[in-house]
C-alpha positions in Angstrom: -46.7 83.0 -158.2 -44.2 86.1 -159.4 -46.2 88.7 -161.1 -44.7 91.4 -163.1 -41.1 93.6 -162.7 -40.4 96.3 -160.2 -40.1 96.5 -156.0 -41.6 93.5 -154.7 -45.5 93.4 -153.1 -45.5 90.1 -151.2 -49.2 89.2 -151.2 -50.3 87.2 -148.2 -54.0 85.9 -148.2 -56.2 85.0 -145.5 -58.9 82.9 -144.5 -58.4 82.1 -140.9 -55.3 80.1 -141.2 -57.5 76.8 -142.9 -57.0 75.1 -145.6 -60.3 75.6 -147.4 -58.7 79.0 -148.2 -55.7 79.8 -150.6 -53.7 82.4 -153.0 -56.1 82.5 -155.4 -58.3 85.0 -153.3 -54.8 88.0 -153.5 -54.6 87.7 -157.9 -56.7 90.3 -158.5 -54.5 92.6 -156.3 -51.4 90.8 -158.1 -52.4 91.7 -161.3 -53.4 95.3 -160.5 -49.9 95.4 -158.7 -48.3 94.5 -162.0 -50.0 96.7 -164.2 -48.7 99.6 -162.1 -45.1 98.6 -162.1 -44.7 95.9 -158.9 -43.2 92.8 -158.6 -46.1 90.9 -156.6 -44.8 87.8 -155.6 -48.3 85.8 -154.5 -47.3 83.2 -151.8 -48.8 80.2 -150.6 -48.6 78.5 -146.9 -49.1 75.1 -145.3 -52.5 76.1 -143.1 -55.0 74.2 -140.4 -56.3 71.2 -141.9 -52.8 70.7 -143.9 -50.2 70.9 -141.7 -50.6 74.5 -140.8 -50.5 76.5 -137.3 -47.5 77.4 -135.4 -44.8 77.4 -136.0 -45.3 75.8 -139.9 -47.4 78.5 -141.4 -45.0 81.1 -140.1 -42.0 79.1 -141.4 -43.6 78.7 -144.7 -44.1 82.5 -144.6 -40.5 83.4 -144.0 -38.8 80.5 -146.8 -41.5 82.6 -149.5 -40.0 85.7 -148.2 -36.1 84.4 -147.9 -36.6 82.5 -151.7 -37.0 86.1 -153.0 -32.4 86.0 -152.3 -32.8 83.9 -155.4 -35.5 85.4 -157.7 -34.0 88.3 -160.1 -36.8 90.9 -158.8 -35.9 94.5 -157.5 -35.2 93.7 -153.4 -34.8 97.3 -152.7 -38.2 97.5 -151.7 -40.0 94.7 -150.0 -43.6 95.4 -149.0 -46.0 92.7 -147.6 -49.5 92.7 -148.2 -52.1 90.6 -146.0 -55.5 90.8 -146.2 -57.3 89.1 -142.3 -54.7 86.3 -141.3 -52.7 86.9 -144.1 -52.4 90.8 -142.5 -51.3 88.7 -138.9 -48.8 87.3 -141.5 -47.5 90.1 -143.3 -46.8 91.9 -140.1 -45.1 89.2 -138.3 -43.0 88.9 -141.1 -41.2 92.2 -140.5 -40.3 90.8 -136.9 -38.7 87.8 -137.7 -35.2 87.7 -136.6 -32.1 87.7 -139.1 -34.1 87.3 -142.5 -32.5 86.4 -145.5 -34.8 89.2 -147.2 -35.8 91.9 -144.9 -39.3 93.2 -144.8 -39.3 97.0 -145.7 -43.1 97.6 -144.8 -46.0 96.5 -143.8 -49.7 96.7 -145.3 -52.2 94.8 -142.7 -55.6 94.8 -144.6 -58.0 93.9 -142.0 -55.5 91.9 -140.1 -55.9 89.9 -137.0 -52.7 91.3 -135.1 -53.6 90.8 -131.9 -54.1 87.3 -131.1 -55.0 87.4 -127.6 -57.5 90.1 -128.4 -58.8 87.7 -131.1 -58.7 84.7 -128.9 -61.0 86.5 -126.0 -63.8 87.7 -129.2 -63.6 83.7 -130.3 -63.5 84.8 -133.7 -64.0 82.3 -135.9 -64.9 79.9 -133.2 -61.5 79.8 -131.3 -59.5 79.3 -134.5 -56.7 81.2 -132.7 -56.6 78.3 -130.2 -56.2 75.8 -132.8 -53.8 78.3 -134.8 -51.0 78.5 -131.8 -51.8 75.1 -130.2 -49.4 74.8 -127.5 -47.3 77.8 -128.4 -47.3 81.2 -126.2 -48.9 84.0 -128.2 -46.0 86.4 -127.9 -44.5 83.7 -130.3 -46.6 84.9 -133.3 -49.0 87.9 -132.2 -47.7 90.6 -133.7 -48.8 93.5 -131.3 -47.0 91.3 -129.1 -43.7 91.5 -131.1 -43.3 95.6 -131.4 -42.0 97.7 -132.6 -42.1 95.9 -136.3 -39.3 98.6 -137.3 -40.7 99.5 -140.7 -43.7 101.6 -141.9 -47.1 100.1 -141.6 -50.2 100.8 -143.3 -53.5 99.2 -141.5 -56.4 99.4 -143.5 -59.8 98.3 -141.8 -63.8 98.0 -142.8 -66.1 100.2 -140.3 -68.6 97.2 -141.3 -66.2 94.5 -140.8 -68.1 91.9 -138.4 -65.3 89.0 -139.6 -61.9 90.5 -138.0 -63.3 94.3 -135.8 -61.7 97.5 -137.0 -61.0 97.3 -132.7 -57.8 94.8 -133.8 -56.5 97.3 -135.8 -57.2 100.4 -133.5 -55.5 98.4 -131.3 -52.3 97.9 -133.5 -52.2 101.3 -134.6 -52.6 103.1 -131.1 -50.1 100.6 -129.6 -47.3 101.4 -132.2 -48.1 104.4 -134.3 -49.2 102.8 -137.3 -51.0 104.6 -139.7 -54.8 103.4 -139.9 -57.2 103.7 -142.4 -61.2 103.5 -141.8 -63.6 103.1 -144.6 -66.8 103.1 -142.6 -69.4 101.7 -145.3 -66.9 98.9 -145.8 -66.9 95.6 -144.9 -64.7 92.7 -145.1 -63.8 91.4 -148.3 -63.4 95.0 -150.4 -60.1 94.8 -149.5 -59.2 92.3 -152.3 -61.6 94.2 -154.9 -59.0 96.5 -156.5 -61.8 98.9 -157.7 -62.5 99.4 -154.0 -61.7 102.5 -151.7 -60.0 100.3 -149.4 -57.8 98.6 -152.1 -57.2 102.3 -153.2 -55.7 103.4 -149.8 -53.2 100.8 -150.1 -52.2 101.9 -153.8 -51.9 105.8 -152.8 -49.2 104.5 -149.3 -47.5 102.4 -151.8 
């Protein structure tokens, strides 16, 4: 879904990977994006229960991301968004290799970028395991895959019990990310655009 005129937002939701989850959690954020002069382009993905995992869910990523060569938006500025999985997402994007439509930065709102970190706390029950089936986790794990070569915003819950701010204190301390803690918050602010966290990502931007 293409939201608005302006540089682009690529908004990239989460939800673990599974299928039970989809776009419609990021159109708040869309339509605060475009009511401040963005181009959010909202993007969907084939996930676990629907043909998902690795490497589909990163391919679908990338053809959302390379269709933009054909869309008359503003590519001068090409900033993904991800909120949990979809933050994994957003910054694996800016690794990938000979894009059609370069990543220019990176917001990671609570995002699981370290999957070996992720698979060792079992969060959501193992779902990494199921997420990168036989595949080696240098393959998609984006901590694994630095430097991303673009600025990156992480933005983290001190509350968050779902995805640890630890993931992203990882992430930032491994490759001088910028990191912002809003200790009272939890989770799911993230996609609330009247919320602190949401607000972070507006004043980078």
């Amino acid at each position: 879904m293409l939201y608005g005129e302006g540089p682009v937002a690529v908004l990239i939701h989460g939800g673990f990977w599974k299928a039970q989850y989809g776009l419609d959690l990021m159109e708040p954020l869309a339509h605060d994006l475009a009511a401040r002069g963005w181009t959010a382009w909202n993007v969907e993905y084939r996930r676990i229960g629907n043909g998902g995992g690795v490497p589909e869910t990163l391919d679908d990523v990338s053809a959302a991301i390379d269709l933009l060569a054909e869309l008359p938006v503003d590519r001068s500025r090409v900033v993904t968004i991800g909120h949990s999985a979809g933050g994994h997402l957003a910054a694996w994007a800016a690794t990938r290799e000979s894009p059609r439509v370069a990543v220019t930065g990176v917001v990671s709102q609570a995002g699981v970028l370290d999957l070996q970190r992720a698979r060792e706390l079992r969060l959501s029950n193992g779902i990494v395991d199921v997420f990168l089936g036989d595949h080696p986790s240098d393959l998609a794990s984006p901590i694994e895959r630095l430097p991303l070569g673009v600025p990156v915003l992480l933005t983290h819950g001190g509350r968050d019990d779902i995805v640890p701010p630890e993931i992203s204190e990882r992430f930032a301390a491994a490759s001088g990310a910028s990191l912002i803690v809003e200790p009272d918050e939890d989770h799911f602010g993230h996609i609330d655009p009247d919320n602190p966290l949401w607000k972070a990502v507006l004043a980078w931007l």
